[in-house]
C-alpha positions as CSV (number, residue, x, y, z in Angstrom):
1,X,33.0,63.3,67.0
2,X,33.4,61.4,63.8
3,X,33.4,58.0,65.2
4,X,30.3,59.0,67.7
5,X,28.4,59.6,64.6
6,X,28.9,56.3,62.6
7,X,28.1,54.8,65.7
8,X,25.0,56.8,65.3
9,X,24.3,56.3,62.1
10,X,24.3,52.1,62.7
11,X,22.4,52.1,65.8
12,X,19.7,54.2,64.9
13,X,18.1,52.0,62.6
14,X,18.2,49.3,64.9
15,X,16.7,51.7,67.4
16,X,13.6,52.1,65.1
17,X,13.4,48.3,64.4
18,X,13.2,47.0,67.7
19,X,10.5,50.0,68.7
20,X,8.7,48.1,65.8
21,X,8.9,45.1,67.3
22,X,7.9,46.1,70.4
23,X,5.0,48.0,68.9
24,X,4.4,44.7,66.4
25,X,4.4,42.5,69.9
26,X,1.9,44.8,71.4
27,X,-0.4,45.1,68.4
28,X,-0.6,40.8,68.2
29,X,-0.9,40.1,72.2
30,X,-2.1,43.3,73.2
31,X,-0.2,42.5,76.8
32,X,-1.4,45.6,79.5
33,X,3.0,44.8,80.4
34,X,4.2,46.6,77.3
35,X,2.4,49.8,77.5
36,X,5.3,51.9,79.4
37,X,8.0,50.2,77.5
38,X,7.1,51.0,73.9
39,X,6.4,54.2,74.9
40,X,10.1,54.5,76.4
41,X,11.9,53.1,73.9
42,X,10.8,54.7,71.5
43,X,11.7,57.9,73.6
44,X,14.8,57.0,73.8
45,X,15.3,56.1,70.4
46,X,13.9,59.8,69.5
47,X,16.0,61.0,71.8
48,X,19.7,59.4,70.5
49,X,18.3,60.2,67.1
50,X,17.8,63.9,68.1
51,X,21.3,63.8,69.5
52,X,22.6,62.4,66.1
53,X,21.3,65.4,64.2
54,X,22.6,67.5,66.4
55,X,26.1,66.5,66.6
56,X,26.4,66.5,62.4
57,X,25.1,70.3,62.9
58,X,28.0,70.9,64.9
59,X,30.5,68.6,62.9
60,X,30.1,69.3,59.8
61,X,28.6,72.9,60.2
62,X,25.5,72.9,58.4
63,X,21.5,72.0,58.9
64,X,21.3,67.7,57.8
65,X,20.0,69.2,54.3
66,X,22.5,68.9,51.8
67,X,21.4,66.4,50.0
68,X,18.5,63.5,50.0
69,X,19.9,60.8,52.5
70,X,20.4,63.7,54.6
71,X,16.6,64.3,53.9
72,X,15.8,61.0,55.2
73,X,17.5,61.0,58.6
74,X,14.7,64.4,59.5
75,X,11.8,62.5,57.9
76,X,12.6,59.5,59.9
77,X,12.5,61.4,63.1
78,X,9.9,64.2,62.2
79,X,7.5,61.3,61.4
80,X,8.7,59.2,65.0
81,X,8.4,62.2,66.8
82,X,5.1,63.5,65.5
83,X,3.7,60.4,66.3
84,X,5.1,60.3,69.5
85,X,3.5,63.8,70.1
86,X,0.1,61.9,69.2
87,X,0.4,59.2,71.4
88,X,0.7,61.6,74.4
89,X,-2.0,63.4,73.8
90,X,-4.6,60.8,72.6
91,X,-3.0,58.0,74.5
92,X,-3.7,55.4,71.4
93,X,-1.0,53.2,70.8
94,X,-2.6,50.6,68.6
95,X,-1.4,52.3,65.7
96,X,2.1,53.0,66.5
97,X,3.7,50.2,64.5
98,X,2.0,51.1,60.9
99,X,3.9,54.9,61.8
100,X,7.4,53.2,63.3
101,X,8.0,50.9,60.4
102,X,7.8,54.2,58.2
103,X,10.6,55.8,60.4
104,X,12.3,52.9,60.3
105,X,12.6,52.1,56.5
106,X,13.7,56.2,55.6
107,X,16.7,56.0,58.5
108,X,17.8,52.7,57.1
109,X,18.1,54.1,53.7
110,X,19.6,56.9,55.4
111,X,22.0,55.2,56.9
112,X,23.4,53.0,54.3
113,X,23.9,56.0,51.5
114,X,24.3,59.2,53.8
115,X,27.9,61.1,53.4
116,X,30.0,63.0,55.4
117,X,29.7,66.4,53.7
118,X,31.7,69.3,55.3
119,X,32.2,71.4,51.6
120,X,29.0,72.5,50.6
121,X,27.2,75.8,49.1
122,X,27.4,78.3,51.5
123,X,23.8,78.8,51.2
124,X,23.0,76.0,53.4
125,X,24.6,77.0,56.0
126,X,22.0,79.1,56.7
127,X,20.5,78.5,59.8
128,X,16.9,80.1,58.2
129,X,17.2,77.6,55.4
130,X,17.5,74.7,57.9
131,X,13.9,75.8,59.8
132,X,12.3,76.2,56.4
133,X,13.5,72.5,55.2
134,X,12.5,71.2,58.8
135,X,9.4,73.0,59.0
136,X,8.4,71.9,55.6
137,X,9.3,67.9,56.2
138,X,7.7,68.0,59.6
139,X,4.5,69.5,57.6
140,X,5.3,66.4,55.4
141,X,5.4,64.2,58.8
142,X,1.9,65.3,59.5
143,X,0.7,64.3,56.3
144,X,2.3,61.2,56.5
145,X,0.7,60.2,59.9
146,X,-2.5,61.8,58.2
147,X,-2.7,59.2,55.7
148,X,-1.9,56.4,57.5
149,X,-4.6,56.6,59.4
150,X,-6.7,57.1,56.2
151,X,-5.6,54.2,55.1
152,X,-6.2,52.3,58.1
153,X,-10.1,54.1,58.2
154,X,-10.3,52.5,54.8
155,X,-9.5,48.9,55.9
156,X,-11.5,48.9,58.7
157,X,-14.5,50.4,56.8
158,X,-14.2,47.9,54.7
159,X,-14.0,44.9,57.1
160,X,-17.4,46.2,59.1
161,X,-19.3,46.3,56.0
162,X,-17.8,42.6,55.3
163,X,-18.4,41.6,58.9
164,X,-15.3,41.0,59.4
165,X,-14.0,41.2,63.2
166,X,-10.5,39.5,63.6
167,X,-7.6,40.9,64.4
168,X,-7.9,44.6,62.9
169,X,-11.3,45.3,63.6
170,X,-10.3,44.6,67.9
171,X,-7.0,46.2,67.7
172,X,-7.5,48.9,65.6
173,X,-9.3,52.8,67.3
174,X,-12.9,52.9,65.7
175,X,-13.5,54.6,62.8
176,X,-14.3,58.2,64.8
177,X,-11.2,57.9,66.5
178,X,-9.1,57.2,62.9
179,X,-11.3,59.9,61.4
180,X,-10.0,62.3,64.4
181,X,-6.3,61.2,64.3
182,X,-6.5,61.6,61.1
183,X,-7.5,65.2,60.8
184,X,-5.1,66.2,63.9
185,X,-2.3,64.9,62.2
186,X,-3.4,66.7,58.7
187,X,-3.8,70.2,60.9
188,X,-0.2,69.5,62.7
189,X,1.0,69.2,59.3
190,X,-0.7,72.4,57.4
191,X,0.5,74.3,60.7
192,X,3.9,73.3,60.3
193,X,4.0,73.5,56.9
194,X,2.6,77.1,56.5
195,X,5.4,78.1,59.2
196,X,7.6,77.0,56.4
197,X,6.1,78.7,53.4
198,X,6.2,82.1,56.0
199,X,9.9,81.4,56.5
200,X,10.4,81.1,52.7
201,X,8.9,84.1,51.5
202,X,10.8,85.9,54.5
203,X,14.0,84.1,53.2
204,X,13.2,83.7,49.5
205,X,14.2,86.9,48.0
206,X,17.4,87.3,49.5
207,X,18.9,84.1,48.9
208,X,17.4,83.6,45.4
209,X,17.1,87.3,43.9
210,X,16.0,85.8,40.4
211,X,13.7,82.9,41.7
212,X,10.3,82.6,40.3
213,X,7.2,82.0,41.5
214,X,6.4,79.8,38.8
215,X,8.9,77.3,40.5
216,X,7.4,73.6,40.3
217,X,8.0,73.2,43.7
218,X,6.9,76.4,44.8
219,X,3.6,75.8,43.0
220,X,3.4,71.9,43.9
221,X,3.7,73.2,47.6
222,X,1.0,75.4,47.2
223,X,-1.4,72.9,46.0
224,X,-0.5,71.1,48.8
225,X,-1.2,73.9,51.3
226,X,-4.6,74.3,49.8
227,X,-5.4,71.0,49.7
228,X,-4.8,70.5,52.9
229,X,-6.9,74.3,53.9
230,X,-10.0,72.9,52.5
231,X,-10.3,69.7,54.0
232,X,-9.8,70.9,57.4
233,X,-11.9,74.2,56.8
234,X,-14.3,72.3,55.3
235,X,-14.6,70.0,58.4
236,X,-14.3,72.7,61.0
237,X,-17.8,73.8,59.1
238,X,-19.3,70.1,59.4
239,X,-19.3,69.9,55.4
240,X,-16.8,66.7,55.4
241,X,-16.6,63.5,57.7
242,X,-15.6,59.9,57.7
243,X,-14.6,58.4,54.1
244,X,-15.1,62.0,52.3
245,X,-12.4,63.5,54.8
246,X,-9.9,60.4,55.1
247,X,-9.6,59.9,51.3
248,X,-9.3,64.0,50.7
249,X,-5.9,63.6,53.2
250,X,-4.7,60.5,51.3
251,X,-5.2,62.5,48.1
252,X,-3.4,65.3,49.5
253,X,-0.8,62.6,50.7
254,X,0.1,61.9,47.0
255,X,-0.1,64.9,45.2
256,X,2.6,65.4,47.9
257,X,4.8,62.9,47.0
258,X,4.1,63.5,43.0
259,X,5.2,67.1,43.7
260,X,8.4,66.0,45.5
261,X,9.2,63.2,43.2
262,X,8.6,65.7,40.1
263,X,10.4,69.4,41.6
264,X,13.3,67.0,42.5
265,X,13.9,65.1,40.1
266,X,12.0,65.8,36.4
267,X,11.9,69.2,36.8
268,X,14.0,72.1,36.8
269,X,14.3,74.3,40.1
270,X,16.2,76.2,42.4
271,X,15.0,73.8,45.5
272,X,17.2,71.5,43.3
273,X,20.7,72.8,45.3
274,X,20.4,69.9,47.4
């Protein structure tokens, strides 16, 4: 079992960076041939990577969450397999290489640092802990995707008002279609995420009887969550379109990573075990 998940652990970046390429190749040519075959591959490559997690579970005995390289490996395929989500339901694709390279880079870094850890805290070997942590990075995914395609809103807003039309302005969705992906991604993410925060408080107080709710992460989160709840509410009432909506998800999108970068590494916290 050892030796199937080193095997892993090498072939999945590779996985990633050929359904890049593919996606890449696509993106320049835009060939009608290659529309099944990204989509399969990166199946496939969700797939094996699914398997991978699975088989460290049962290795080693505990959720992938025991420390930040473990992290990585369940952003990388949160983030593939949100997008792959997307893709089925919208069937865009001529986005799916600015999402892939993002799996791509977190499972390298994954892979070159990650450890085989069968001696931990017995607190994460709770099963409950490992739905919060998923729940909350696949919240993260959303985001993620969310911003993305903020940013690519911005850059194509920006190249209509310069009449520019090359190769981004024919590729690329239209900006109502970015502005939608956008926001679905954003409410996959505060859904997934608020699954989380329900599982913590359910889980908190037993685990942690002295935590606070003054924990940096706890109130980072939070500002997160809320972010997040007015932008969409404030859409869902027609207050907020277009560049007001896609730059309120990148903003949430960084106070995001600011809060993670900060609860985990400057700050003192009991989210800190791992």
């Amino acid at each position: 079992m050892i030796s199937l998940i080193h095997f892993l652990n090498i072939l999945l970046p590779a996985l990633y960076f050929f359904s890049f390429l593919i996606y890449f190749y696509d993106f320049m040519k835009d060939e009608k041939k290659f529309i099944n075959v990204e989509r399969i591959f990166l199946f496939i490559t969700l797939l094996v990577h699914i398997v991978y997690v699975f088989v460290r579970i049962i290795e080693f005995d505990h959720p992938p969450i025991t420390n930040v390289f473990e992290i990585f490996t369940i952003i990388s395929v949160a983030i593939g397999f949100s997008y792959f989500i997307l893709e089925l339901v919208t069937d865009i694709r001529g986005t799916g290489l600015f999402i892939i390279i993002i799996s791509f880079i977190f499972q390298l870094i994954s892979s070159l640092f990650i450890q085989d850890l069968i001696e931990v805290k017995e607190v994460l070997r709770s099963n409950l802990l490992g739905a919060h942590v998923i729940s909350a990075l696949l919240g993260y995914a959303g985001f993620t995707i969310s911003a993305v395609y903020g940013f690519l809103y911005l850059v194509l807003y920006k190249d209509i008002k310069l009449n520019k039309f090359g190769l981004i302005f024919n590729r690329l969705p239209n900006l109502e279609v970015l502005e939608r992906l956008s926001l679905y991604s954003a409410v996959i993410g505060f859904i997934t995420l608020t699954i989380a925060i329900i599982i913590g408080v359910i889980w908190l107080p037993s685990a942690f009887p002295n935590f606070s709710y003054l924990d940096p992460k706890l109130i980072g989160t939070s500002l997160v969550w809320i972010l997040y709840a007015i932008g969409i509410a404030s859409n869902i009432f027609g207050r907020w379109r277009g560049r007001k909506l896609v730059l309120l998800s990148i903003t949430g999108f960084v106070v995001a990573l600011l809060s993670t970068f900060l609860s985990n590494f400057l700050a003192r916290s009991f989210h800190s075990f791992y």
